[in-house]
PAZAPA-4460 file (N, C-alpha, C; in steps of 0.05 Angstrom, whole numbers, plus 32768, in hexadecimal, padded with zeros to 4 digits):
% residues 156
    n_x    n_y    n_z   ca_x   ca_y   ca_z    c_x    c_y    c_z   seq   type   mol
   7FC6   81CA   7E74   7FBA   81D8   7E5E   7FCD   81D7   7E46     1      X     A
   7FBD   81D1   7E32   7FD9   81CC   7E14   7FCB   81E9   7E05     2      X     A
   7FD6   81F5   7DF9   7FD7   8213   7DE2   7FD8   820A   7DC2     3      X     A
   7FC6   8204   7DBA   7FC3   8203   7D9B   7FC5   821B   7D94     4      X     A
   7FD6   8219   7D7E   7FD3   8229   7D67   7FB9   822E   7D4A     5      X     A
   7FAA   8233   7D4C   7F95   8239   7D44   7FA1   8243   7D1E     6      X     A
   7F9E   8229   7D0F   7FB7   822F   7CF7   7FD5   822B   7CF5     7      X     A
   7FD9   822A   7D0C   7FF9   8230   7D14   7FFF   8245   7D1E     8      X     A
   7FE5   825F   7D1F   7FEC   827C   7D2B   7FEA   8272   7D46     9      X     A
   7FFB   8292   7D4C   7FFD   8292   7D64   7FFE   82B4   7D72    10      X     A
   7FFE   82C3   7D61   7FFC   82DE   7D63   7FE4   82F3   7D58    11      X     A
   7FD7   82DE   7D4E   7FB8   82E8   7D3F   7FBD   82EA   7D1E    12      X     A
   7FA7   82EB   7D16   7F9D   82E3   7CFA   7FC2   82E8   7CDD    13      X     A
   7FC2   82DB   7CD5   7FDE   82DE   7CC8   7FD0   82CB   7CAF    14      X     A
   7FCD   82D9   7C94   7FC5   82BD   7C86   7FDA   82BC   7C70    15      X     A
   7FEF   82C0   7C78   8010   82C2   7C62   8019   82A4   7C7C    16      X     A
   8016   82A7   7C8C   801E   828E   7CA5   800C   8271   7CA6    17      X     A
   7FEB   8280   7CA7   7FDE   8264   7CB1   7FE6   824D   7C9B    18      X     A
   7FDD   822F   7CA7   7FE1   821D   7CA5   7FFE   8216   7C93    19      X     A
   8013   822C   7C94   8030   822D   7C84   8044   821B   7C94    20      X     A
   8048   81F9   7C87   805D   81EA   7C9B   8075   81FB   7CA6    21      X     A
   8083   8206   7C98   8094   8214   7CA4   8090   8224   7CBF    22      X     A
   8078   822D   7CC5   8079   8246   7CD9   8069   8233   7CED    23      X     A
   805A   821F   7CE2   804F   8207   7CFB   8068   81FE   7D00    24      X     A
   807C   81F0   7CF9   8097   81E8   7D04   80A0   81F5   7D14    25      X     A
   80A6   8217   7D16   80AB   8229   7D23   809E   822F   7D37    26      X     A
   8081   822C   7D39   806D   8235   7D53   8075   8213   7D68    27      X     A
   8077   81FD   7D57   8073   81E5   7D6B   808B   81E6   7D6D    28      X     A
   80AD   81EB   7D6D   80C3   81F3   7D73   80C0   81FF   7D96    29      X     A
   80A6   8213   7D8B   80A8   822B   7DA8   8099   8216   7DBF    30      X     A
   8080   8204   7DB6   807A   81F5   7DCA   805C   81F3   7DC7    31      X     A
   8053   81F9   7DAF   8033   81F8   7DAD   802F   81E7   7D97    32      X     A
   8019   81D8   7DA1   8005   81C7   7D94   7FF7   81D9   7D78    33      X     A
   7FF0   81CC   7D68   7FE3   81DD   7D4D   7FD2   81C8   7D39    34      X     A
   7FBA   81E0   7D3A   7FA5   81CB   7D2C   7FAD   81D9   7D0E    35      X     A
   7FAB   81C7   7D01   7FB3   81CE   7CDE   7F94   81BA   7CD5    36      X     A
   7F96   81CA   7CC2   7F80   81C0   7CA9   7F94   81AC   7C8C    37      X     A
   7F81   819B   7C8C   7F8C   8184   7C7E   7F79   8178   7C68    38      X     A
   7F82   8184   7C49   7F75   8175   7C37   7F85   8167   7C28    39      X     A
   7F6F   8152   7C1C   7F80   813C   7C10   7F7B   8130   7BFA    40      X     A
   7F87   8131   7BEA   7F77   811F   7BC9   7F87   8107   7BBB    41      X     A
   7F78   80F4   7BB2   7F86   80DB   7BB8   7F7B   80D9   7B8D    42      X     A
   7F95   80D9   7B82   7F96   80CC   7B69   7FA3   80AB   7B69    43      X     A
   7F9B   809D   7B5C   7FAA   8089   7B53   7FB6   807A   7B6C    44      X     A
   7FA9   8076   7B87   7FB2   806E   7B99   7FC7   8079   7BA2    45      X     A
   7FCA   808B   7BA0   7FD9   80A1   7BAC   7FD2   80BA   7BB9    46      X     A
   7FD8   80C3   7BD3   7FD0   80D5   7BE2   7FE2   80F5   7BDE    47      X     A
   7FD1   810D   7BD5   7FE2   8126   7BD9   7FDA   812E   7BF5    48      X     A
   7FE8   8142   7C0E   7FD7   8147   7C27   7FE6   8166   7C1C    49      X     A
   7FD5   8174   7C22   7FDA   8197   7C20   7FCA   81A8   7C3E    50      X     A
   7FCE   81AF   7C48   7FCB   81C3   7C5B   7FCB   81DA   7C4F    51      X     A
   7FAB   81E9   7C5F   7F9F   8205   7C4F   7F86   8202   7C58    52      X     A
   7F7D   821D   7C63   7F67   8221   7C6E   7F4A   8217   7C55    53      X     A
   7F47   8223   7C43   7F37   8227   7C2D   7F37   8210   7C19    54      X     A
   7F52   820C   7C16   7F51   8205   7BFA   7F80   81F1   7C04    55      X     A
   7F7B   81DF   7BF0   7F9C   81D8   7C02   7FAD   81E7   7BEE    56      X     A
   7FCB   81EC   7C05   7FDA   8201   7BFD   7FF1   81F1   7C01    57      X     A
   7FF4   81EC   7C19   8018   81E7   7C19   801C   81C5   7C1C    58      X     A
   8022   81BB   7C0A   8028   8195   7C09   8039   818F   7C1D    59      X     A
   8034   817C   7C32   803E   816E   7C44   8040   8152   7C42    60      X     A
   8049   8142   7C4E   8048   8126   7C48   8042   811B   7C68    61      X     A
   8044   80F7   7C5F   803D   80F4   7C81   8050   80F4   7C91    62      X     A
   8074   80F4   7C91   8080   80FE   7C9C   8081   8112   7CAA    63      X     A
   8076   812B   7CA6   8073   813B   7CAC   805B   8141   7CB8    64      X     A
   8044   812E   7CBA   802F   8131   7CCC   8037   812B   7CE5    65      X     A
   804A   8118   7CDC   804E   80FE   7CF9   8058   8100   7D13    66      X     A
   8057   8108   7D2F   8066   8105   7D3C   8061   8120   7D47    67      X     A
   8054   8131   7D3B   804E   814D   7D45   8034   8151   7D55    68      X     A
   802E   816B   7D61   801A   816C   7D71   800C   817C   7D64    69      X     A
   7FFB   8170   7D4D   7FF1   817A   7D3C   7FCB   816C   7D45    70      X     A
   7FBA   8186   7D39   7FA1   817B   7D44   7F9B   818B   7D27    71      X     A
   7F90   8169   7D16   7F8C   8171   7CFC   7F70   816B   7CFC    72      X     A
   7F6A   8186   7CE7   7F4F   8187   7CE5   7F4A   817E   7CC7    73      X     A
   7F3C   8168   7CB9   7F3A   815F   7CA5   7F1D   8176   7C97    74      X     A
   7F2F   817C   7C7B   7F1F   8192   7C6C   7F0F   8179   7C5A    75      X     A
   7F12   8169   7C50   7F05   8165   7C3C   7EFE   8144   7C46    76      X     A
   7EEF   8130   7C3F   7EEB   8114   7C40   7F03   8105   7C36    77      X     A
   7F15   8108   7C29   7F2E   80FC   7C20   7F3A   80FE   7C37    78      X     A
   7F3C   811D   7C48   7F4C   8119   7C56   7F48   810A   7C6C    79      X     A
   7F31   8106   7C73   7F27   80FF   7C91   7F27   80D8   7C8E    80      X     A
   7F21   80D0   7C6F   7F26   80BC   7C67   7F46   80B0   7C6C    81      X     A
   7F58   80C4   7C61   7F7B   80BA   7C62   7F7E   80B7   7C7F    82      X     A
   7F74   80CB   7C93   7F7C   80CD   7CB7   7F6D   80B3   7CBB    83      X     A
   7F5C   80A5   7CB5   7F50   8096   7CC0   7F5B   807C   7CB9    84      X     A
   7F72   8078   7CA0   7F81   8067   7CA3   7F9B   8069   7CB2    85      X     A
   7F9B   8082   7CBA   7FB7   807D   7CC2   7FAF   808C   7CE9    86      X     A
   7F9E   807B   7CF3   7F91   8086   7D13   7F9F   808C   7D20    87      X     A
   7FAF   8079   7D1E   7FC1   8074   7D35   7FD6   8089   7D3A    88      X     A
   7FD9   809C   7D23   7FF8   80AF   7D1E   7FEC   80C1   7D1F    89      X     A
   7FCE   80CC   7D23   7FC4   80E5   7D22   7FA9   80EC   7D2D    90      X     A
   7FB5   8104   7D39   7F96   8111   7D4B   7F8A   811D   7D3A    91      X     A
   7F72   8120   7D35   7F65   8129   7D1A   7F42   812B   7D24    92      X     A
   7F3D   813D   7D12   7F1B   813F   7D1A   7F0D   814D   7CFC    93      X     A
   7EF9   814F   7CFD   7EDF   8156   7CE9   7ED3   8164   7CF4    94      X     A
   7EC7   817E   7CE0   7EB0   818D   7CF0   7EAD   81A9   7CDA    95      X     A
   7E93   81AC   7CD9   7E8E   81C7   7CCB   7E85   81DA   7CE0    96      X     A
   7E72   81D1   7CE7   7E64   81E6   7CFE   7E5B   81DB   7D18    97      X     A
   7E64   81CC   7D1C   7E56   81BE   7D32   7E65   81C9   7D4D    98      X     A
   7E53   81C1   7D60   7E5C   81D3   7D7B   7E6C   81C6   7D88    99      X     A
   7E6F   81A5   7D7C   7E80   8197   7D90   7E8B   8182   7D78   100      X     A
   7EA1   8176   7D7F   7EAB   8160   7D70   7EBB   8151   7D7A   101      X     A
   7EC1   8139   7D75   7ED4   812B   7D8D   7EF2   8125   7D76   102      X     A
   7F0C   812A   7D86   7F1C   8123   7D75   7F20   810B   7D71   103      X     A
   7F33   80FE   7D60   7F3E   80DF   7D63   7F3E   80D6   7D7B   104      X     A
   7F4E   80E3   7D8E   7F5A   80E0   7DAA   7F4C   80E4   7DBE   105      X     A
   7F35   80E9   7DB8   7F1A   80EB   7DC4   7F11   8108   7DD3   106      X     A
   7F1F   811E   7DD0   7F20   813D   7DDA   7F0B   814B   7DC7   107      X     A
   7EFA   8152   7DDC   7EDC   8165   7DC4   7EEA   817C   7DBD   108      X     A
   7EEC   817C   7DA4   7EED   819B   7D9D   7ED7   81A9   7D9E   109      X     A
   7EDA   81C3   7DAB   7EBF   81CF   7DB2   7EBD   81EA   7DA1   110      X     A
   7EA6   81EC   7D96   7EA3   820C   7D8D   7EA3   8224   7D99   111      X     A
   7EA8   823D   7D91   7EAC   8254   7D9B   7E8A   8254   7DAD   112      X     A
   7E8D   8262   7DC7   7E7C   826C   7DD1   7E6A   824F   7DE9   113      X     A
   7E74   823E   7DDD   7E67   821B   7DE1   7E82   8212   7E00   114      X     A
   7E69   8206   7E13   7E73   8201   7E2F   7E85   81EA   7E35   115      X     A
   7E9E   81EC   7E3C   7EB9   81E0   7E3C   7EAF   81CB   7E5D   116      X     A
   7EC5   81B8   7E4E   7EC8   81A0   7E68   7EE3   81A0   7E6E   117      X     A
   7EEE   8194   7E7C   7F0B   818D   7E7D   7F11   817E   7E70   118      X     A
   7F0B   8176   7E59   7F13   8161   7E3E   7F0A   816E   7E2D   119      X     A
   7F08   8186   7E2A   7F06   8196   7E0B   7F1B   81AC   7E06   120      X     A
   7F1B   81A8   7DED   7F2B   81C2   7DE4   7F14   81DD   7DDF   121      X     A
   7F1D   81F4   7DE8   7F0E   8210   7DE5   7F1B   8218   7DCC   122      X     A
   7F0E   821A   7DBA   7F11   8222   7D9C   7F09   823F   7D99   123      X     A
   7F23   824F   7D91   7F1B   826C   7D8C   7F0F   827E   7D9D   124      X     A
   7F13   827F   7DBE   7F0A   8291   7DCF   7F06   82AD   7DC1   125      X     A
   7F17   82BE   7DB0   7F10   82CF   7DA8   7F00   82D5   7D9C   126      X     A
   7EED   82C9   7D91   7ED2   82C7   7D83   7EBF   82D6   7D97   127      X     A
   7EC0   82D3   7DA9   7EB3   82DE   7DCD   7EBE   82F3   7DC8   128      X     A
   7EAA   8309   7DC2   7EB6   8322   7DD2   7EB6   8325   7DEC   129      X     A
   7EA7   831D   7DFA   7EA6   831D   7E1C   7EC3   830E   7E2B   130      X     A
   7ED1   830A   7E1B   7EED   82FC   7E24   7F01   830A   7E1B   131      X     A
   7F16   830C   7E35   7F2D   831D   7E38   7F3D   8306   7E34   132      X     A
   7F4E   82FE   7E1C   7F69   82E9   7E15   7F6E   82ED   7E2D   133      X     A
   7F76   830A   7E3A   7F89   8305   7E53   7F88   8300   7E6F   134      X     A
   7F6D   82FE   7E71   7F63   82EF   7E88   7F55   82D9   7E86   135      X     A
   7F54   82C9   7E69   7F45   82BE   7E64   7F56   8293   7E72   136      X     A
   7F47   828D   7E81   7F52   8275   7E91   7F38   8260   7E92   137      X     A
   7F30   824D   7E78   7F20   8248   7E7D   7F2D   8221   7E8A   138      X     A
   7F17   821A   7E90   7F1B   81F9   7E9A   7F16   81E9   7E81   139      X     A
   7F23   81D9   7E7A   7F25   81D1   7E59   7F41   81BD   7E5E   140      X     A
   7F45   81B5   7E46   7F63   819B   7E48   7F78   81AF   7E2D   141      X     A
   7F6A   81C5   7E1F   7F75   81D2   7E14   7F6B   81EA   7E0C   142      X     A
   7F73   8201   7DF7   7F6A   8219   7DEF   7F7A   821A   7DCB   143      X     A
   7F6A   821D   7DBA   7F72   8216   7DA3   7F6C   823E   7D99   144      X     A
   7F80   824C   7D8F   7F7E   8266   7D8D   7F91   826E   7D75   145      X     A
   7F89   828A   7D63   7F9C   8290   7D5A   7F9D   82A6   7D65   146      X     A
   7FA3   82B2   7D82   7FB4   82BE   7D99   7FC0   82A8   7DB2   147      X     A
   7FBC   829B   7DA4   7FC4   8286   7DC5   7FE2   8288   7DCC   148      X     A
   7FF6   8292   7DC6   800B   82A7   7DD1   8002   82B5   7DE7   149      X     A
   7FEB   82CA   7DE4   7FE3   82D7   7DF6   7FD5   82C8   7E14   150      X     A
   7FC4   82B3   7E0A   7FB9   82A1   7E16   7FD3   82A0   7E23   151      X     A
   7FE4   8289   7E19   7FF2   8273   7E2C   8008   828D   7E3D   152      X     A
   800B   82AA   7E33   801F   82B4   7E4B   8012   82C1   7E5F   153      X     A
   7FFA   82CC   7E5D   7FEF   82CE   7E79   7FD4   82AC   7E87   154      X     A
   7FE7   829F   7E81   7FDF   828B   7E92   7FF6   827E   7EA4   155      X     A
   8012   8281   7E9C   8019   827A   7EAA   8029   828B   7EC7   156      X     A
***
């Protein structure tokens, strides 16, 4: 089982934290995977990449994508355009509402409430009120949460 960070949280809703490189550096330090949001605007053959739920906030480069266990979610068509030249360096996916999506790497991201395989990630169990984080053990290849702290210590 891998523990996404849902933003980079890991302790529930924080929006001074989400998608903030600094505190994603810090959560994947501790040992968790983190889906960040990734927009991107391309002047003059040149690429800006900003991370931010809504709207982009904090400028990153591709150094800083690279090499991490990052499960980027492309906000805008620029962005999902730049990941698609660069495949090979990044897990990445698309999706507004859909119940299922497959990443680069071929792992369905699955929507809240929507029936898990052992090759999906469970996106946002807490959406479910009928689910206890702390007994919550589903069959899946991951759990993408912003409690998944809580998740990953009563699992093991």
């Amino acid at each position: 089982m891998i523990y996404i960070a849902h933003r980079g949280l890991i302790d529930g809703p924080n929006t001074d934290l989400e998608n903030n490189p600094e505190h994603i550096d810090s959560i994947v330090k501790l040992g968790y995977d983190a889906e960040i949001d990734l927009w991107t605007y391309e002047t003059n053959g040149k690429y800006q990449l900003l991370l931010g739920h809504d709207e982009g906030k904090y400028q990153v480069d591709y150094h800083w994508l690279a090499g991490k266990p990052f499960w980027i979610h492309a906000k805008n068509l620029a962005a999902l355009h730049w990941l698609t030249k660069h495949k090979r360096s990044f897990n990445y996916f698309w999706h507004q509402n859909d119940e299922y999506t497959l990443t680069s790497e071929g792992f369905i991201w699955t929507y809240p409430y929507k029936e898990l395989t052992e090759n999906s990630i469970c996106v946002q169990p807490e959406w479910n009120p009928d689910i206890n984080l702390r007994e919550f053990n589903p069959i899946c290849y991951g759990i993408c949460s912003k409690y998944v702290s809580i998740i990953k210590q009563n699992h093991k």
